[in-house]
Structures are given as C-alpha cells and as structure tokens.
Steps between C-alpha positions, in 0.01 A plus 500: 500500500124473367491173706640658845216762461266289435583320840496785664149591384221446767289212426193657429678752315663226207109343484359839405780529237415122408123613453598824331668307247234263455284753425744707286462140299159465476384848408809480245314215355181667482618794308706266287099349442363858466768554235444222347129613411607843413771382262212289276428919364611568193535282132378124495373251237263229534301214351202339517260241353211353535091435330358777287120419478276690201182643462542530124113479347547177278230624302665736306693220347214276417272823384777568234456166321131545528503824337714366220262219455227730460709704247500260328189391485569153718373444871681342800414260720747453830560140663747533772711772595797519800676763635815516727486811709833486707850449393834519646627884514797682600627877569878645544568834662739705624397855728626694742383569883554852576423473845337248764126577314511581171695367143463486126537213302538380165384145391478278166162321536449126297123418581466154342258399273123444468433200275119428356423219244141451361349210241228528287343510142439791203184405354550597112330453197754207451373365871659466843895601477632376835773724670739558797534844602809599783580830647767616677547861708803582676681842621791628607702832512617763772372621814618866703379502830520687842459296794443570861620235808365506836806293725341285808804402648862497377467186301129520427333773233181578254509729188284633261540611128297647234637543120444454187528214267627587163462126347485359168182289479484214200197265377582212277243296363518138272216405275496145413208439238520178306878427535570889399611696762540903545666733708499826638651702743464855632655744712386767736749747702335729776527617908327299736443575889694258734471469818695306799534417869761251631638369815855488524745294720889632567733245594870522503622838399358562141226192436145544530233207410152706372137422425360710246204590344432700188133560343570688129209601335346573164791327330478536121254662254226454265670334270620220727244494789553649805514323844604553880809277608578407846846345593592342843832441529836392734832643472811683626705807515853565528596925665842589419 
C-alpha cells in the first residue's frame, strides 16, 4: 500500500519528501554533534605529564656548608658546581564541569626533582679536606582548583584555573668529605598559588588530548628554600 501511494505521488512532490528527509538526516546529525559537546558536562578524570623546570636559588644549599665551615672555624673554597633545573613531572585529577564555562577540580601534583652537585675543599688547620656536596629538592602534594573554559568550536576549547598547591616540599643533601659521607633531609608542608591555561581537543565521545600549563609559586619555606616552578605539559581527559 505505501508503495501504490508512493506511485501515485506527483514527481516533484516524492523529491521534496526525498530532500525533507535528507535534511531531517543531516540536522539529526548535527544535534547528535551538539549533544555530543553538551554531554562532555559533568565528572571526568585526566592525566598529564610533562618537564617541570626550577628556579630554586642553589645558593642556599652551598651557603649552608659555608656557614658550617665558618662555625667551625674552617673556610671553603668551591671548584665546580652543576645543577639540573628540569625533570620529568606528572599531575592526576579528577573535577567536575558544571556547565559549558566553569568547573572545579581536584589534582595530585608530582613536580620532579631539582638535582645540584658541587666539589671543592675545607681548608682546616689539618689542610685542604676535599669534598662532594649533592642536593636534591623535589615536591609533591594536592591541588583544589576552579577552572573556567571558553569552547571555540564543538571539538576545539581553552580553560583557565587558579588554586592552590598544598605540596610537601623535601631537600636532601650528601656530604662526602674524605671517604665519610653525611646525610640530611628536611621537610616543609605549606599552600602555594597555581595557576593554569590549557587547550583541549574532544574526539570521539568522551576523549580529549590537552596542552597545559601550570606556573606554582613560592613553593616551600625558609627552611628549605623557596622557588617558582613552571610545568608544561601534554595529556588527556576522559568525561563520563
């Protein structure tokens, strides 16, 4: 019966239907798209990784064995030093968009390690007592932040975030001074301010491929130096 009707339709009266339901199709896939975007609201998780580089003062290491010297009565003389200001870093989060613009989210932050090795001599009343002095500051701890995103086009967007970096902030140090070697370690625990913009990419349903970059300052205290840190990185996210 559908047939027969269909024959007895005029001719340009089955091409409009034809056309009709061509474009029934195509604006059905375009709000299929538009969902698509819309669904990527709500809970997601993410990684990243990438090079954190430090602007720890190297001093404060090297001024702490001078000082002892002097204590002591001794003096210092410094013949090479090195330092190693980026190392591999890494961050997990998990947040939640609460709309196309604007999210909070909750990270665990591993910033790498700064590394700093120095060679010299104590000049004592007993004479020159060669050494090897290495240091080692690294960080890590939580992060809360909110976040703002500016979407360019369904797949393409840019965000924002400022928080605060609650991170635990550790210098070791080795001594070696004739074949006898001594170390330390310390801890410092305090906020820092982070802040973050990124480019993200959506593909599929769920995925999105990010660049990020975070600058946290004044991490750690007096008693372990302070320093800025700044962290570019590549990653992912996954919206449920």
């Amino acid at each position: 019966m559908r047939a027969s009707i269909l024959r007895r339709m005029p001719e340009f009266s089955r091409r409009s239907l034809t056309a009709l339901i061509l474009l029934g199709a195509a604006l059905g896939g375009t709000a299929s798209d538009i969902a698509m975007a819309g669904d990527l609201d709500g809970f997601y998780v993410g990684g990243n990784y990438g090079r954190a580089r430090s602007a720890y003062d190297t001093n404060f290491v090297a001024s702490q064995l001078a000082t002892a010297a002097s204590d002591a009565g001794d003096a210092q003389t410094v013949d090479s030093s090195r330092v190693f200001r980026t190392s591999a870093a890494w961050w997990a989060d998990v947040g939640y968009w609460f709309g196309p613009h604007f999210g909070m989210e909750a990270a665990f932050l591993h910033l790498g390690e700064l590394k700093y090795a120095s060679t010299g001599s104590l000049v004592t009343s007993e004479g020159n007592e060669p050494y090897v002095l290495g240091a080692e500051v690294s960080s890590r701890g939580p992060a809360l932040s909110v976040a703002g995103r500016l979407p360019l086009t369904e797949s393409l967007e840019v965000d924002a975030r400022v928080g605060d970096y609650y991170g635990k902030t550790t210098l070791s140090t080795a001594l070696l001074i004739n074949s006898q070697n001594t170390s330390t370690s310390q801890s410092a625990t305090g906020s820092s301010l982070l802040l973050g913009v990124g480019v993200g990419y959506t593909f599929g349903t769920h995925w999105s491929l990010r660049l990020d970059y975070l600058r946290i300052g004044r991490v750690g205290n007096d008693g372990v130096g302070k320093f800025d840190l700044n962290l570019p990185a590549v990653g992912f996210s996954f919206t449920f």
